[in-house]
N, C-alpha and C positions, 0 to 999 in steps of 0.2 A: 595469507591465502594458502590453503594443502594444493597439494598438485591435482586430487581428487576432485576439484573442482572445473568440473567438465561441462560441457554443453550435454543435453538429454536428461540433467536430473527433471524430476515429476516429484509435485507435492498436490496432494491434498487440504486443505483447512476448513474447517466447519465453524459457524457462529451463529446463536441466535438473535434475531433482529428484538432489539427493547423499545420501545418508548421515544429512548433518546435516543435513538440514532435516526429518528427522521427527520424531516425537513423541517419543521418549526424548532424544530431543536439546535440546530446547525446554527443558527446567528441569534440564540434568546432575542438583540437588541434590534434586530431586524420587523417592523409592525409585517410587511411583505410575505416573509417568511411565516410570521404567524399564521396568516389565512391559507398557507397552502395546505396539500393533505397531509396525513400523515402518515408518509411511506419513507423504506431505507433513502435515505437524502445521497443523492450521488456525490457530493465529498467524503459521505461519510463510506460508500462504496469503494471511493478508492483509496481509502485509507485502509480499509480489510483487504483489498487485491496487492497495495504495497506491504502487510501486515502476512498475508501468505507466502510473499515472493523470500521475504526478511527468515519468514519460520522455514522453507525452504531449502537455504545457503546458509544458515548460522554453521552450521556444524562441519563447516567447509574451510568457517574464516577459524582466527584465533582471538573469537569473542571474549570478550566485549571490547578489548582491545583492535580490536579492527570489526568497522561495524559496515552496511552499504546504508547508501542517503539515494532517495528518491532524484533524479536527476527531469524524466519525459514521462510522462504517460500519456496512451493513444487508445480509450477504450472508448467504446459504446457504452450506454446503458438504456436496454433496451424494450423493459418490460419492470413495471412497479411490481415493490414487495411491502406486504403490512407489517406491522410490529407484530411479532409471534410466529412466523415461520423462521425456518432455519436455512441459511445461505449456506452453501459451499464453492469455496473457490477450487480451482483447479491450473496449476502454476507449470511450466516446461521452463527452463531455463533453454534457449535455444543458441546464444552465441555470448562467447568469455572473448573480451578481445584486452589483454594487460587487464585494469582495474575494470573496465566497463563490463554489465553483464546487460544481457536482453532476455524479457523474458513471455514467453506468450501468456496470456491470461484469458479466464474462463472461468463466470461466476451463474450460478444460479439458486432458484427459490425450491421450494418443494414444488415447484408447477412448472417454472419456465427456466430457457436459459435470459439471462436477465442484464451479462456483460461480455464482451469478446474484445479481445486489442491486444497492445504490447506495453511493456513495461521496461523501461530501462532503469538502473539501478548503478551506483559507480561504489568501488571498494576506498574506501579510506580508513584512516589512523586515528582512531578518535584521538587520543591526546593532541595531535596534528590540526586536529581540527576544532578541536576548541580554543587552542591556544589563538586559531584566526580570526572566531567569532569573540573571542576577550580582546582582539588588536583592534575590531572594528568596534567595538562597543566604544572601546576610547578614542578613535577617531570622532564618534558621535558627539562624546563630552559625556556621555551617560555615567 
């Protein structure tokens, strides 16, 4: 982590909404899921608001060797998006406390704003951290 790594960064990220990122898309094996509409699926939401926070702070850590993992998120989602508009998130990194970051979030469509909340994000080691998800794999037996 650079010392540059401050509260008050601001990001930007733009995406366009496809096909597959709506809700029947989200669980193929889901019948449920099939019948709903098809708009940006809110997993698939906050996975572009953790995917801005990520584009954000890369260039803060000493990527890819030190990466963040999604820890909390506390968003709304407040207004549906079809497949074919274009989202943009809108990211403040508001408080660095050691590894932990917070960060406010703010998504919308070409019409409305469509998510607001916070995000929290923790700094780790990947090497560190793989090495614990291969300890627990073999706790498993796997």
């Amino acid at each position: 982590m650079k010392d540059s790594l401050k509260p008050g960064i601001e990001s930007e990220f733009k995406f366009h909404i496809p096909e597959s990122k709506t809700v029947p898309a989200l669980y193929p094996e889901s019948a449920e899921f099939q019948e709903m509409p098809e708009v940006f699926a809110t997993g698939f939401m906050v996975g572009f608001l953790e995917w801005a926070c990520i584009k954000a702070i890369n260039t803060y850590l000493d990527w890819p060797s030190e990466q963040t993992v999604g820890t909390h998120i506390d968003v709304s989602h407040i207004a549906a998006t079809p497949p074919g508009f274009e989202v943009t998130a809108k990211v403040k990194l508001i408080e660095v406390d050691g590894r932990r970051l917070l960060f406010e979030v703010e998504a919308y469509d070409d019409v409305d704003l469509i998510s607001k909340g916070r995000h929290e994000r923790f700094i780790i080691n990947k090497e560190k951290f793989d090495s614990k998800m291969r300890e627990k794999i073999m706790k498993k037996g796997v």
